[in-house]
VEXMIDO-408075 format. One record per residue: x, y, z of N, C-alpha, C in turn. Coordinates in steps of 0.1 Angstrom, whole numbers, plus 5000, padded with zeros to 4 digits. Example, Ala and Ser with C-alpha at 12.3 -4.5 7.8 and 13.67 -1.06 7.14 Angstrom:
<pts>
513249435078512349555078513249675078512849785071513749895071512950005079
</pts>
This chain:
<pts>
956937764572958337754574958637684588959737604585959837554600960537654609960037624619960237744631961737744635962037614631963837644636965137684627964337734615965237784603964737964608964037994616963238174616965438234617965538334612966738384615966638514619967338514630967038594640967638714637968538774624969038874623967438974619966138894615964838944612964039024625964638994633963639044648964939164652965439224643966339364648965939464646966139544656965639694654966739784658966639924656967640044661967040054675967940034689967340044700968640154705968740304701969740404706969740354723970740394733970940354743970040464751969940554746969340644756967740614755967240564750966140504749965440394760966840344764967340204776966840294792965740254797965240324807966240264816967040364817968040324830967840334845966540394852966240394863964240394858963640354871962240354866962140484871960540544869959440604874959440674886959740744894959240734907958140654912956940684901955640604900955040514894955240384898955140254890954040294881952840314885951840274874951640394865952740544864952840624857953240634843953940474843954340494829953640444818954240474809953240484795952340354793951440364785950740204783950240224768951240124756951140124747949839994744948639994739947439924738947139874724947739754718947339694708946739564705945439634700944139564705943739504682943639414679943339404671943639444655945139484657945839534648946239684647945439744657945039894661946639884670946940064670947640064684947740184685947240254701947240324706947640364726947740434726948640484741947740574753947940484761947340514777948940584786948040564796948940614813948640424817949540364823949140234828948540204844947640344846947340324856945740324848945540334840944640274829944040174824945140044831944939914825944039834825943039834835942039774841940639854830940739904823940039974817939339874805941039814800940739794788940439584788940539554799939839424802938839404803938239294795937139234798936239174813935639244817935239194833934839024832935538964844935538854843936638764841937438834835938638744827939638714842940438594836941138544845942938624845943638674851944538754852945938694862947338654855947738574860949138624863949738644871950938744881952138594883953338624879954538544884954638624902954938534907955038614922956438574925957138574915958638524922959338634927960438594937961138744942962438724937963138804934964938834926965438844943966638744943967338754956968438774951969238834965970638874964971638814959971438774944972038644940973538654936974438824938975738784936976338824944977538734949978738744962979838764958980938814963981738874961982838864973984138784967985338744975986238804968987438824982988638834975989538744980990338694972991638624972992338664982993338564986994938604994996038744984995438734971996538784965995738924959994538914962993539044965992739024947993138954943992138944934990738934935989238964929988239024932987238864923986938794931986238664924984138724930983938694916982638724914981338574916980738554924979938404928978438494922978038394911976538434904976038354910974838324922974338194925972838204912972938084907971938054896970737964900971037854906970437744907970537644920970037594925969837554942970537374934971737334941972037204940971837104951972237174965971937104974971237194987970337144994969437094988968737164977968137064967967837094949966437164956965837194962964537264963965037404967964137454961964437634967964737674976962837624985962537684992963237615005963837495007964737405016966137475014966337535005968037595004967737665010966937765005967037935015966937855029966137815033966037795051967337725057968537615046969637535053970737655062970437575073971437615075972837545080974037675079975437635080976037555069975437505056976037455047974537445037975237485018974137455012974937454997974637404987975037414975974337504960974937544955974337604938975037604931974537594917975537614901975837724904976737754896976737914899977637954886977638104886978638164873979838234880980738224879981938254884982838344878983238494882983638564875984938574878985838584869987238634871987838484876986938384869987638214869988738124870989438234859990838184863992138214872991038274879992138314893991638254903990638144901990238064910990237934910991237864908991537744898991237624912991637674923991637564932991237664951991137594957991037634971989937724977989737704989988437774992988737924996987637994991987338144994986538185006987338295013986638345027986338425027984838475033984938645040983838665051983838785056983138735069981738815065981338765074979738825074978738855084978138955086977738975099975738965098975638855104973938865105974038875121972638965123972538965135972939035152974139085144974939135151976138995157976138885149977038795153978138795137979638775143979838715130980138635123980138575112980338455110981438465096982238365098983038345083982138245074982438295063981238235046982338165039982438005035983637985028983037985015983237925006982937914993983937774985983637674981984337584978984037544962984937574952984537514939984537384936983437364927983237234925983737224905982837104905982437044889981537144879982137134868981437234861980337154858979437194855977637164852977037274844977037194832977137314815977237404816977237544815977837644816977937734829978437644841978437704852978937574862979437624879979937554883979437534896979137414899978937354911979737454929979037574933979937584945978837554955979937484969979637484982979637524990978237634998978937695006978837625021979437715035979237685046979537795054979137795068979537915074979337895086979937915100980337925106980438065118979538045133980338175138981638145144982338265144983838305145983938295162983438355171983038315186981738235188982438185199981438125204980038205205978738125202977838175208976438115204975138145218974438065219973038095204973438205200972738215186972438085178971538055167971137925159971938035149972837925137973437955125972638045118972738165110971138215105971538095090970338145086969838075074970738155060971138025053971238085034970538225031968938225032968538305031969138455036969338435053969938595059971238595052972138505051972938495046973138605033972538565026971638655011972138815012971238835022970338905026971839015030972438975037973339055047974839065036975038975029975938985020975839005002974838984998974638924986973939094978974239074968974039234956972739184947971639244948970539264936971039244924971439144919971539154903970939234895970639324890970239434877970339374866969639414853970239404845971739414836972439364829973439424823973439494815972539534812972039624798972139714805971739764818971539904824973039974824974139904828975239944826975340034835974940004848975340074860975839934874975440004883975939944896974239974904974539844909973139824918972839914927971840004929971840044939970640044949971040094961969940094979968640064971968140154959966440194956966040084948967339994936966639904930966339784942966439744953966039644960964239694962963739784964962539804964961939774952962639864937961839904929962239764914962639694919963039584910962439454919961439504921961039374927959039414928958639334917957039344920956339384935955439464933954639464948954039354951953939254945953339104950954238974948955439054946956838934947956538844961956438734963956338644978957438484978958038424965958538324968959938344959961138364968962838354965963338254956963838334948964538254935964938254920964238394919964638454907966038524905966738514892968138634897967638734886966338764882965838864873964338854872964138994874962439034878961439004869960738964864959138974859958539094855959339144847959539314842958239374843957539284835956239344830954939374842955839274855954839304869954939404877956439484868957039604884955739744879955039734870954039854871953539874876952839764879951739734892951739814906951039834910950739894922949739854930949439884942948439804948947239894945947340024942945740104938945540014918946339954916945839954905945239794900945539704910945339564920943939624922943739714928942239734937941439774926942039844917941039834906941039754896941439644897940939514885940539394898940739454908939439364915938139414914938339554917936839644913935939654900937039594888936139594879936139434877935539354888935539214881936739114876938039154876938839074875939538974882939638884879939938754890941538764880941938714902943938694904943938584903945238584899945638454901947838414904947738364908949438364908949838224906951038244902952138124905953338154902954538034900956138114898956738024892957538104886958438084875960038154879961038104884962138164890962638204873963438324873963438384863965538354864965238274856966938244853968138354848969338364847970238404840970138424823969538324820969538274807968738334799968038444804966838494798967638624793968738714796969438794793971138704781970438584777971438494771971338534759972238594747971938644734971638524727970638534716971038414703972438454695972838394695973938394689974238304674973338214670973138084663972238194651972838194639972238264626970638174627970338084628968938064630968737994647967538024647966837994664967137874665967037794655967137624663968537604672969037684662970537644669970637714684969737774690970137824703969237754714969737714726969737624732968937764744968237694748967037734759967137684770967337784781967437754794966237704801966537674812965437564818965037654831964037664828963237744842962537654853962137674864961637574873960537654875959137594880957737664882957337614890956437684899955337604907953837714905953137584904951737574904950537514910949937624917949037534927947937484922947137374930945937344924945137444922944537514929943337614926943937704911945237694914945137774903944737734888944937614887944437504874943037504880942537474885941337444888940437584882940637724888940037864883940437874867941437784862941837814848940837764840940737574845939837484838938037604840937937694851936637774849936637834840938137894835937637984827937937944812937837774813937937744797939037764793940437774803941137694793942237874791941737984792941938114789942238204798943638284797943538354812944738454801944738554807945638684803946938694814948238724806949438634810950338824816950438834825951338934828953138874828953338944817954638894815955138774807956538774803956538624791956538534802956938544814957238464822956238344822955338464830953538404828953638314815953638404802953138304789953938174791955238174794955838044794955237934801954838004816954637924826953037844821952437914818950737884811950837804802951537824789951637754779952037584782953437604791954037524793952737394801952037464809951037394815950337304804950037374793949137264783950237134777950937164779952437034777952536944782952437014797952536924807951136814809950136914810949036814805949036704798949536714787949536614774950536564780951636544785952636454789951936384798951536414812950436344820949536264819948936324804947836214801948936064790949636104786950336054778950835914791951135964803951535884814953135904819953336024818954736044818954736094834955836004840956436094855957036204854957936234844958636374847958036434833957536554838956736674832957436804830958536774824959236864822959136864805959237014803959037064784960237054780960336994768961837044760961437134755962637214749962137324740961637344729961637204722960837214707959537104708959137094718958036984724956737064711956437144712955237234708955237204693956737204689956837194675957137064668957336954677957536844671956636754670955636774681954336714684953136794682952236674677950836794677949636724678949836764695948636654705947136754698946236624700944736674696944036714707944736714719944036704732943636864735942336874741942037014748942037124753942437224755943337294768942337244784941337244780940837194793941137024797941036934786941036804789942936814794943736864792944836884794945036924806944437054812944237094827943736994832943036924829942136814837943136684840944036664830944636524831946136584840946136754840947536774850946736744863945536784867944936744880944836604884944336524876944936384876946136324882946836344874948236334881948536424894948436504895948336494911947836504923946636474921945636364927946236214926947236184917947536004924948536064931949436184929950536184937950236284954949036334954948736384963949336524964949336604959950436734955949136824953949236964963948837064959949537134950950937154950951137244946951737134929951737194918953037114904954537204908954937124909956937194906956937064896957537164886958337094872959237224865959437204859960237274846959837274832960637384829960237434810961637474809961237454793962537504785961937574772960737574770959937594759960437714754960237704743960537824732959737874725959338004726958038094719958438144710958338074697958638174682957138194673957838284661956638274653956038094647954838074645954737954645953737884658954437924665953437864677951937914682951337764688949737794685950037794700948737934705948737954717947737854724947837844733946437734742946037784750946537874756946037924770946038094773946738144766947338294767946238384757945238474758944538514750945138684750945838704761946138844763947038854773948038964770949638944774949539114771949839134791950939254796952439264792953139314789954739274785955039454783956639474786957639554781957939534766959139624766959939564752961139564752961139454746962439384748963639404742964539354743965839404733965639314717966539294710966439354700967139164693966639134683967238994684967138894700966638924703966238834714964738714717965038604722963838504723962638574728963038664735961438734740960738814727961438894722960538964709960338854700960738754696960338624689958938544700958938574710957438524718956638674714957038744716956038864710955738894698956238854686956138824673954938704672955438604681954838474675952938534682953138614696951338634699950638764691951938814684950838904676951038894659950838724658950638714644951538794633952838774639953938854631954139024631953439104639952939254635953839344646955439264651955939314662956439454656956539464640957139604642956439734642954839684636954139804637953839834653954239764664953939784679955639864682956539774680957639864678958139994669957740014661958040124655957540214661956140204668954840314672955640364682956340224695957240254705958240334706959340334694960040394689959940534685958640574682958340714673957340804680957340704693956540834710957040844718958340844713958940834727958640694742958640614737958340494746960140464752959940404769960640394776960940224772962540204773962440044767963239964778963039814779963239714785963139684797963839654811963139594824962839754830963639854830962540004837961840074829961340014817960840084809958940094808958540114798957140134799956339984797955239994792954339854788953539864777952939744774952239744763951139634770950039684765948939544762948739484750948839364750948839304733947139234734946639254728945039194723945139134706945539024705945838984692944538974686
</pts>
């Protein structure tokens, strides 16, 4: 079947609300660990995990961080306008936005829109103990979201440097949560919604399947032989985007940005090509790598995935000769680190290259993620969900975990 006719009313399940882990664990690595290994499925503690790995294997962690990505103005007329920052426009690099200061740009999603039709938004903001006014200026819409500008300003004189976008964030800006949780953000999710090995700003949604983790549980898959590895995948808006389109083709996939350092292709190409993916993030970002490959070798400058790339083409090439031809490329461009993008889409259908084993949550219900989780366990998502369903398993971003061993 072609993969863009799958219809998504087939990936539904009964997911009762109370089932929706609405706050985590006190104790990250306490919660449950559903283990399906070969068609088998059975249940751990996830402070267990390192158990059921192969010594040796390569083990690969998104290290992105969820920043304070929503602001909040009010009007002259007291109306309450909502700023989603999504995406870095000027400067277009992340890691150069967070540090600008006194002026910087992002797409953004804008709530309560039509009470913002024209004119700039103020409010003040205090870093430092100085204060400064934050304006906000709307721009051009840019497909489903809008160009704003910000800039800021202290209000007195004084011999302080501007702080940065980042404090900026920091001092004003709200943890995005899930919407599913159907609460209000609070003091404890800024700790506990955010991996113990989170290090690079840019996500506005966490890498679920990393918040288990703990560092005693890090010390034991180094103790039993397991090799780290990292990289990032800013975890978009879009990932909480429903299908809405009676078949998959018709839903349009958001575009994630990644970076990847050399060593870390380089420990991949050791291990043949094969590394175990904590999280879909991970699978995206890995998969996406054997793409980019083949685009590289193909001679292409921009290395970016569409989303039906996997399915339209069907390169002969390696997962290692693939690793090998992304090192190539940059080696002529002199680049440790790859930044590119994906849009890739994981349904049933797709042949994996790189991902032999995948930590993950569970996901909601008609959604592109349980269609990546279908497609890595050879169609068998509901005997892993039903099991979830019928132990009491904790569901979606504060919920429990699963190991998949297809």
């Amino acid at each position: 079947m072609n993969a863009k006719h799958i219809h998504i009313k087939d990936y539904n399940y009964p997911l009762p609300d109370e089932r929706i882990a609405k706050f985590p664990l006190p104790q990250r690595d306490g919660s449950k660990l559903l283990v399906y290994r070969h068609g088998e499925v059975s249940e751990d503690v996830f402070t267990h995990l390192p158990a059921y790995l192969p010594q040796g294997a390569l083990m690969v962690f998104n290290n992105t961080r969820v920043i304070q990505a929503r602001l909040h103005f009010h009007k002259d007329t007291g109306a309450l306008i909502e700023i989603f920052i999504l995406e870095p426009a000027q400067p277009a690099e992340y890691q150069e936005n967070f540090v600008a200061r006194g002026a910087c740009g992002w797409y953004c999603l804008v709530g309560n829109l039509k009470k913002w039709k024209a004119g700039t938004l103020a409010r003040q903001v205090t870093v430092g103990g100085t204060a400064y006014e934050l304006q906000a200026t709307r721009g051009k819409l840019h497909g489903t979201s809008h160009r704003v500008d910000f800039c800021w300003h202290a209000l007195e004189p004084t011999s302080a440097p501007l702080p940065s976008w980042a404090e900026v964030l920091e001092a004003i800006g709200e943890l995005p949560i899930p919407p599913y949780l159907g609460r209000d953000t609070e003091e404890s999710d800024k700790v506990t919604y955010q991996t113990v090995y989170s290090k690079i700003e840019g996500s506005v949604a966490a890498p679920t399947a990393g918040l288990h983790f703990t560092d005693s549980v890090l010390d034991r898959l180094d103790h039993s032989g397991i090799e780290r590895e990292e990289l990032t995948l800013h975890v978009g808006a879009g990932t909480f985007k429903p299908v809405k389109s009676e078949e998959i083709g018709g839903h349009d996939m958001h575009t994630e940005h990644i970076a990847v350092k050399r060593a870390t292709i380089e420990r991949l190409i050791a291990h043949e090509g094969k590394a175990i993916a904590v999280g879909t993030t991970s699978v995206r970002t890995l998969e996406s790598l054997y793409y980019m490959g083949v685009l590289a070798q193909e001679g292409a400058e921009d290395l970016h995935v569409p989303q039906w790339m996997p399915y339209d083409t069907h390169p002969s090439l390696s997962t290692t000769d693939a690793l090998k031809a992304l090192l190539a490329y940059m080696d002529r461009r002199q680049l440790d680190v790859l930044h590119s993008s994906t849009q890739i889409i994981i349904v049933p259908g797709y042949t994996f290259h790189i991902v032999d084993m995948m930590v993950t949550n569970f996901h909601q219900p008609q959604s592109t993620l349980l269609l990546l989780v279908s497609a890595f366990v050879q169609g068998r998502w509901r005997t892993i969900y039903d099991y979830a369903l019928d132990h009491d398993f904790r569901f979606l971003s504060y919920g429990d975990s699963s190991l998949l061993i297809p």
